[in-house]
N, C-alpha and C positions, 0 to 999 in steps of 0.2 A: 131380321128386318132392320135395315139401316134407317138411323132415326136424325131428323134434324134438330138441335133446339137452340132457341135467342135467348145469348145471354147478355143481360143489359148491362154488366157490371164493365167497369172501363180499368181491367186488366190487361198490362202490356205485354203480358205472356203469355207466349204461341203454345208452346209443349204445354200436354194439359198432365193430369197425372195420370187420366188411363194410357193405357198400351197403346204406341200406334198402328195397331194392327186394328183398333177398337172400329168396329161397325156403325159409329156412332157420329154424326155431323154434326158440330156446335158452330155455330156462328157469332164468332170471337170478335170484339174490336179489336182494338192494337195489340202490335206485340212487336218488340224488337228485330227478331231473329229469327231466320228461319231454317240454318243450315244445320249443320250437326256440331255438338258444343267446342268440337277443336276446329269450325270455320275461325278464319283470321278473320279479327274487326276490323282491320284496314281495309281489308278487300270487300268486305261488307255498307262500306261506308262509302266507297264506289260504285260499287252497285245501285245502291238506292238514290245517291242523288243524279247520277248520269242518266240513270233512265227517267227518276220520275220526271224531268222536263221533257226529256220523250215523250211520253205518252202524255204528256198535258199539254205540249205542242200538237204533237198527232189528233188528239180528241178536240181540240180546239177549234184547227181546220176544218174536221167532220160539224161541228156542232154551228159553226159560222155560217160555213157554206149550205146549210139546210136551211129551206123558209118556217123552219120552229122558234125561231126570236123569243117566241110570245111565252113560250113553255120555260126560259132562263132569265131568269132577271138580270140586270144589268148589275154588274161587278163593283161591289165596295173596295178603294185600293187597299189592303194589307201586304204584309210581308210572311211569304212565302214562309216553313220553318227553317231556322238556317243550322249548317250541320257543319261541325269547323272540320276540318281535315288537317293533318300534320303540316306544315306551311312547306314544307320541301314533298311532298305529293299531291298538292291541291292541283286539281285543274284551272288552268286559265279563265276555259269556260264558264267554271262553275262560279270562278272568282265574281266575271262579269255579272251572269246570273242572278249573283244575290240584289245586285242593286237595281231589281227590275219589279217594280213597285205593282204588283194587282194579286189578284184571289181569282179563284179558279170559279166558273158561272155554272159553275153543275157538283155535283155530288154524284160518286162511285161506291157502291157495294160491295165488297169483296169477301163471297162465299169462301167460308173455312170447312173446305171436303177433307172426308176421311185422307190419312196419308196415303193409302194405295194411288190417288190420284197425283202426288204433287211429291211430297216430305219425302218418300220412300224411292224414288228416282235418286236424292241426292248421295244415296250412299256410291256413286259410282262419281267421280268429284268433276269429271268433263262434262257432264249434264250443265254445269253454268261458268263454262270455258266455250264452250262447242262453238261452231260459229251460226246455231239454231239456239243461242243459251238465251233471246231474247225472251223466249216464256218464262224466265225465271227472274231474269235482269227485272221484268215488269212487273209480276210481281213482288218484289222484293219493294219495288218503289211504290205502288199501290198501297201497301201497307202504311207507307210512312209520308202516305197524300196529303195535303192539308184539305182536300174536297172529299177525303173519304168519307162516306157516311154509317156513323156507329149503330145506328137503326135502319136496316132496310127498310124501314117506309119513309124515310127522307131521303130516299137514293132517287137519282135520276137514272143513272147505266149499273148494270150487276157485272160484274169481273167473275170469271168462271173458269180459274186456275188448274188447267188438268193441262203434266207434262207432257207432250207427244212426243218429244223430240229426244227421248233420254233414254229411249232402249239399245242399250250398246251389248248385242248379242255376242260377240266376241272381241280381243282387243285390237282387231286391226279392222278399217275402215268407218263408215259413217251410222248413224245410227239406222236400225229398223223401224216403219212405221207400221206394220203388219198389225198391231196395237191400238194402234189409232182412235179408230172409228167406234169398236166397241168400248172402247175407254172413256168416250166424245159422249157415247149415249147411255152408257151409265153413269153419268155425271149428270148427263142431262133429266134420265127418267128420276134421280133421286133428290134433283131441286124441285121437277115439278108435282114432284108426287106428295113432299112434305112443307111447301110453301108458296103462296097463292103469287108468288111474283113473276115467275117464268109464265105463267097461264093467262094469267092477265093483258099480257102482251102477245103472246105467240112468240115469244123469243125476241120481239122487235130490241129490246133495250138491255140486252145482254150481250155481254161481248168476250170472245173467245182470240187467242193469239195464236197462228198455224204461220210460223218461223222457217219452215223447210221448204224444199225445194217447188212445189205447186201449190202452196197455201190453203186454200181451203178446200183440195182437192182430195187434199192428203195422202198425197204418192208422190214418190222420187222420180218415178217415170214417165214422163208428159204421154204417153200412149194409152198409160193403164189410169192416168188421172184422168184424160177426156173422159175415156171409157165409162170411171166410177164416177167422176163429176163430186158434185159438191154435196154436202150428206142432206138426203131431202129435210133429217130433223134442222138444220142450222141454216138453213136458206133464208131464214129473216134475221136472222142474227147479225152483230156486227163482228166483223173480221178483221184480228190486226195481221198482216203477212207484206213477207218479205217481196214474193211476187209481183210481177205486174210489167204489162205488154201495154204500148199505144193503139194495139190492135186488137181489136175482139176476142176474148177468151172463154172457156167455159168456165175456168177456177178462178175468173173475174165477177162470176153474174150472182152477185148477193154484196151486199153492204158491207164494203170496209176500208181501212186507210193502210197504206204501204208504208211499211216502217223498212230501215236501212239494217240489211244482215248486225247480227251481231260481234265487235270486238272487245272485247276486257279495256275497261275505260283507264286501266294502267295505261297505256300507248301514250295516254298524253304527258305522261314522266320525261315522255321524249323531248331535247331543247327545242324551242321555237323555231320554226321551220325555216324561219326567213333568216336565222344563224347558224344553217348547216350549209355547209360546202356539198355540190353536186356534180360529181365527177363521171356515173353513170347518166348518158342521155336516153336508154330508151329500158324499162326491165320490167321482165316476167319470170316469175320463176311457177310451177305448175306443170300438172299435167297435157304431156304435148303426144299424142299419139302418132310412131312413125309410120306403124302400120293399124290403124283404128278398126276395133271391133265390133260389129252390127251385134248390137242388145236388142231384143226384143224389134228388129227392124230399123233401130235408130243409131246412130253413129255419132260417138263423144264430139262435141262441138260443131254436128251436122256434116262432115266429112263425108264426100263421096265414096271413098273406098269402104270393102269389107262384102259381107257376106249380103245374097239379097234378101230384101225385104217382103213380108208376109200379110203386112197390112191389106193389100187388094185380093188377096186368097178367096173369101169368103161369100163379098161381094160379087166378085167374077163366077165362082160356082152355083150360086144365088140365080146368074141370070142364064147361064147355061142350062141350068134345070129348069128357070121358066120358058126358054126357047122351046127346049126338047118336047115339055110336057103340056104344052099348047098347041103346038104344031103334029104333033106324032102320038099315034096313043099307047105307044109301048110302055113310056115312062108307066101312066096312071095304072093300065093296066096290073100291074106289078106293085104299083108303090115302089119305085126304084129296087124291088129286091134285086131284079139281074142285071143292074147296071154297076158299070166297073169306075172306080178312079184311082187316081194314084197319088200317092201324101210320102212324097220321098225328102221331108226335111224333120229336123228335132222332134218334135211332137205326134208326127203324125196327121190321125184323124182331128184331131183340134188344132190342128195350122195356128200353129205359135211356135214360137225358139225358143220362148222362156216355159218352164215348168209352170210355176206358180198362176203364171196368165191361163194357159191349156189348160190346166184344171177349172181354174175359174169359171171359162169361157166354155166347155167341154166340147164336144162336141156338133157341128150344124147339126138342127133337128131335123132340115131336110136331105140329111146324108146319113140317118141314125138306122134306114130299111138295108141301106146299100153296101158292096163291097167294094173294102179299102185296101188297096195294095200299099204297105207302110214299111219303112226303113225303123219305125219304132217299135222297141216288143221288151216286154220284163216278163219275168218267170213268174211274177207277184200281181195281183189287181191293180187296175190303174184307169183309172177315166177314159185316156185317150186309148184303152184297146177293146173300150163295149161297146165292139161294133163288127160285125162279119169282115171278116180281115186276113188278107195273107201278107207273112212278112216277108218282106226282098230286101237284097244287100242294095250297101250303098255304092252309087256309082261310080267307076271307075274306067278309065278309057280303056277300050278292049287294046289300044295298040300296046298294051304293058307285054303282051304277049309276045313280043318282038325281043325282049331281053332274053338272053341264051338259057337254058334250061337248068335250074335253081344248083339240080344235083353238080355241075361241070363248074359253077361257080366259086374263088377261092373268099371265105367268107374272115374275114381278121378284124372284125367289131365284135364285141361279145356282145352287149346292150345296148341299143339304139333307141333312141326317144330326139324327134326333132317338132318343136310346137309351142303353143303356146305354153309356158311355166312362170308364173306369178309369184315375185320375190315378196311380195308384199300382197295377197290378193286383196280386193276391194267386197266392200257389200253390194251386191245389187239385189233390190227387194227382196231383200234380208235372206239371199243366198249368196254364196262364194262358191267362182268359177270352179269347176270340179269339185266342188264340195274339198278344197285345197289338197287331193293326192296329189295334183301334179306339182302343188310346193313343199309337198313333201319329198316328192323326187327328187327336186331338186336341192332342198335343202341336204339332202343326204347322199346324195351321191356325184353331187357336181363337180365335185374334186377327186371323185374315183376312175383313177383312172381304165377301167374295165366300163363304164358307162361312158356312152360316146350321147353327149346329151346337150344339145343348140338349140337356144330359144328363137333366134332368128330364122326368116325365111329364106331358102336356098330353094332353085329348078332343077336342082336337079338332087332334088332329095332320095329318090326311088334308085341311085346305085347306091344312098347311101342303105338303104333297106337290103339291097342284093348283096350285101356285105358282110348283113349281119346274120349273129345265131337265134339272137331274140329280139324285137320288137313290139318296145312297151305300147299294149293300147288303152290307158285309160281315161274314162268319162270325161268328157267335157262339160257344157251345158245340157247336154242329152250322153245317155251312156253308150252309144253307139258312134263311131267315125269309120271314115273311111279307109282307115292306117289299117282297118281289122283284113281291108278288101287284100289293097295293097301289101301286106303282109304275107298273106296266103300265096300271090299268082307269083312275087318273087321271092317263096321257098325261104323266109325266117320266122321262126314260130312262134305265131299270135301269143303277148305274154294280155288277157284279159283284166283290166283292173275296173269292174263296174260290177258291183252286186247288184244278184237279182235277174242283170240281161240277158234275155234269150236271144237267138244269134238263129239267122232264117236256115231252112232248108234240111234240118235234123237229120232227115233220111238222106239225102245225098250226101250229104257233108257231115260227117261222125266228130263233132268237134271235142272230145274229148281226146282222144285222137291223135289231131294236130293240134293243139293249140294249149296252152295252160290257162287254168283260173286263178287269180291272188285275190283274196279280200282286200276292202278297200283300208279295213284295220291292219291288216301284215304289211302295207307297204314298205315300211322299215326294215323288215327281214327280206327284201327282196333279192340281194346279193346271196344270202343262204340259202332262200327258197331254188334258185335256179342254180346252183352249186351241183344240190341234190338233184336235181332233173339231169342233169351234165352225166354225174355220177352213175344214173340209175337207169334212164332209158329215150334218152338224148337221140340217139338212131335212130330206135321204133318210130318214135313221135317223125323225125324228119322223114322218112321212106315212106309212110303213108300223106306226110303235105307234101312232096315232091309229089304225087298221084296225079298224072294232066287233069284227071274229071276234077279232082277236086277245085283244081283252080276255072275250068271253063264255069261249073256252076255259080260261079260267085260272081260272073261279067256279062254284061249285057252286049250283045251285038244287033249291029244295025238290022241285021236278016237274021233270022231263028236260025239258028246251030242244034243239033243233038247234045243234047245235054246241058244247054249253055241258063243263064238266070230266066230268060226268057221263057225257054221249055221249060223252066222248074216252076213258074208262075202259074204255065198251062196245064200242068201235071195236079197243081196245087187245086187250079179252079175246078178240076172235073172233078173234085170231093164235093164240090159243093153245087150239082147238077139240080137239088133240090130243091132253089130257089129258085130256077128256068120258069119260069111262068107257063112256058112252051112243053116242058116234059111234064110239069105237073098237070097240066089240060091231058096231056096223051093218057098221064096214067090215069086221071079220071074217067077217061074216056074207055082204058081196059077196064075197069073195074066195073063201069054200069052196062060195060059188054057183057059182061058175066055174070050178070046179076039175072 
């Protein structure tokens, strides 16, 4: 049981002697320091004064602009604490600053939570470099308030110091906030469960800092922020974030003030601005996508190109099934069991590209009776496959058939991979594109010359496919692509790199067969792993995917073929005759014949 306790004594020391692992909340006055003991005091000294006028401008604004007058008394002038800085690192700013004669017309509380909230973030030292390092920057300055108040019952607002912004799951990219929210409301259930001040108000006069990208929405991705919206426990709370639209927002609608991203208040070491020479007229330097990526439906800096979007998916099949099921009574009859659809992107039956979203989201409840025809499938459980389902390849224009027949081909690529490969991947909601095989491949074989491996877009990529002996496919955002199709109908053999996927069509298609599996762990050994397939039965494998059936079942034609994806769908659904609404009346109807 995590315990709070007030301690009145006015000790300026933050580390207490228990562990900071201890279960135990004291609610400390002052204390110097909050970083770990080889933080540098210069940059400490930075921190605290740069922001605390931040946040005492910020709250100042809030507390003017409200008709509570009456609740702050009018301000006695004093002088702020002054904090001398080395005279060749002082800010200008702060220089000015000091000579700005008032007192602050409120008092702030600032709860001292266990470290897992706060202290324990800083062992990774970009937590208060990041350009979200504003929750610690205010922190830091909070502490050394001259309106902080050493007794929560003289406090006007309570400070509710918990990192969000500091989960850096690997070193490359931004931080994860997958953390967030559970961290938001354990913080919250263990102020109000040990001290009558969060209760008293309903969270009105507490105030919490959400520094990243949708503020108090708390998601990096405005689709999945709308979605989650703002935490019902914090909806009176006050909010400091970076955010903020002139037009209506959902991660707007609760009380707070918009502070400016954070920079390391070093920057202004820099000479006077109006003493430097300007020779560049116009610069950007940042991410400029040539060919931009559809994330979860959205595309970096709103960019029309890229994959489509999924957002209307839901909605649309929403009202198709109220059309049907209002006007016709087959629907209700059934309960959709015998109605057919078809989910031929990333996810499947949960229509989403992103993972993390499709789970979330899972599946429509009014498509949970019915049969999914889906491009998605793992050998392993998975949200998006509880649901009557057959899996079909991904699409690919039947005219591929038009290329000369694999075996007559002269093939002088060993290894072919043309796609996205990420030199540096990014975090998106705290996953990375392929879960990084694909920078693995490249980090390792991009200078080999036996890997024929282009990260750019060419049309005419598919002779480079008819070229090759092997044809890397793996995972993307979803473990399935199209490369698996394409691979197959021009005759180079599917090299698999996704654990777990299952691959449609089992019985027509013997994908052991043709096609190799690598774990997504051996990537590295790749050049050896298929050495030995070379070596050992390199033919067999090709004479069975040179097989015409084999590639007609993997494409879809406009008019059903024998044997073709189409026929293997119709093959697939007469397994499941059971669910006919039609054949089940018939056989009830034999059965009380014979009764």
């Amino acid at each position: 049981m995590q315990e709070l306790k007030v301690s009145r004594h006015h000790s300026r020391s933050y580390f207490q002697s228990h562990p900071s692992s201890s279960a135990h909340m004291k609610l400390l006055p002052r204390r110097t320091h909050l970083h770990h003991p080889h933080y540098h005091y210069e940059k400490v000294l930075h921190l605290r004064k740069y922001s605390k006028w931040l946040l005492w401008l910020a709250l100042s604004v809030y507390l003017f602009s409200s008709s509570s007058f009456s609740l702050f008394p009018r301000p006695t002038p004093t002088s702020l604490p002054k904090t001398t800085l080395p005279s060749k690192t002082t800010p200008r700013a702060l220089i000015e600053a000091r000579n700005i004669s008032t007192s602050p017309s409120f008092k702030i509380y600032v709860y001292d939570l266990p470290s897992k909230y706060n202290r324990d973030w800083l062992a990774d030292r970009r937590c208060e470099t990041h350009l979200f390092g504003a929750e610690v920057a205010l922190h830091e300055a909070l502490l050394d308030f001259s309106g902080r108040a050493l007794d929560p019952n003289d406090a006007d607002f309570f400070s509710v110091p918990v990192y969000v912004s500091c989960n850096f799951s690997t070193p490359n990219g931004f931080p994860s906030l997958h953390h967030a929210r559970p961290l938001l409301a354990s913080a919250v259930e263990l102020i109000s469960s040990q001290l009558p001040f969060w209760n008293r108000s309903g969270g009105r006069d507490h105030i919490f800092v959400a520094s990243h990208d949708y503020g108090a929405c708390f998601h990096a991705m405005e689709d999945r922020a709308i979605d989650d919206g703002i935490p019902e426990f914090l909806r009176e709370s006050i909010i400091l974030q970076t955010f903020g639209l002139r037009t209506p927002h959902v991660c707007q609608e609760v009380e707070h003030v918009q502070i400016p991203p954070y920079v390391p208040p070093d920057i202004e070491r820099w000479p006077a601005p109006e003493t430097v020479k300007r020779d560049i007229w116009v610069f950007f330097r940042g991410k400029m996508e040539v060919h931009p990526k559809n994330i979860s439906g959205r595309f970096y800096s709103n960019t029309p190109n890229g994959f489509p979007s999924l957002h209307h998916a839901r909605p649309l099949l929403a009202s198709a099934v109220e059309l049907i099921s209002s006007q016709l009574p087959f629907w209700n009859r059934s309960g959709g069991r015998d109605h057919i659809f078809v989910a031929s992107h990333d996810y499947g039956a949960c229509f989403h590209a992103m993972e993390d979203r499709a789970i979330d989201d899972g599946i429509p409840e009014f498509l949970r009776e019915s049969i999914i025809l889906q491009t998605f499938g793992l050998r392993t459980p998975h949200v998006c496959q509880e649901v009557e389902h057959v899996q079909i390849p991904p699409y690919v224009p039947p005219d591929i058939e038009r290329w000369p027949a694999p075996e007559t081909v002269k093939r002088d690529i060993w290894v072919f991979f043309r796609g996205k490969m990420e030199v540096h991947p990014k975090n998106i909601s705290g996953r990375f594109y392929s879960k990084k095989v694909r920078t693995e491949i490249w980090h390792r074989f991009n200078t080999n010359p036996r890997f024929y491996l282009r990260r750019k877009r060419f049309a005419g990529y598919q002779s480079e496919i008819a070229r090759a002996v092997f044809c890397l496919c793996p995972l993307g955002w979803a473990p399935w692509s199209p490369r698996l199709v394409e691979a197959v109908a021009l005759g180079c053999v599917p090299v698999v790199i996704a654990d777990s996927i299952r691959l449609p069509f089992p019985s027509a298609v013997r994908w052991p067969e043709i096609s190799l599996a690598v774990a997504e762990r051996d990537v590295g050994r790749l050049e050896a792993i298929l050495d030995h397939v070379a070596a050992t039965n390199l033919s067999a494998i090709q004479r069975s995917l040179w097989d015409p059936a084999k590639r007609r079942a993997l494409l879809f034609h406009r008019r059903i073929e024998d044997g073709d994806a189409t026929w293997q769908v119709l093959k697939e659904l007469e397994g499941k005759l059971g669910r006919s609404w039609r054949r089940r009346r018939e056989d009830q109807w034999e059965v009380d014949t014979w009764r």
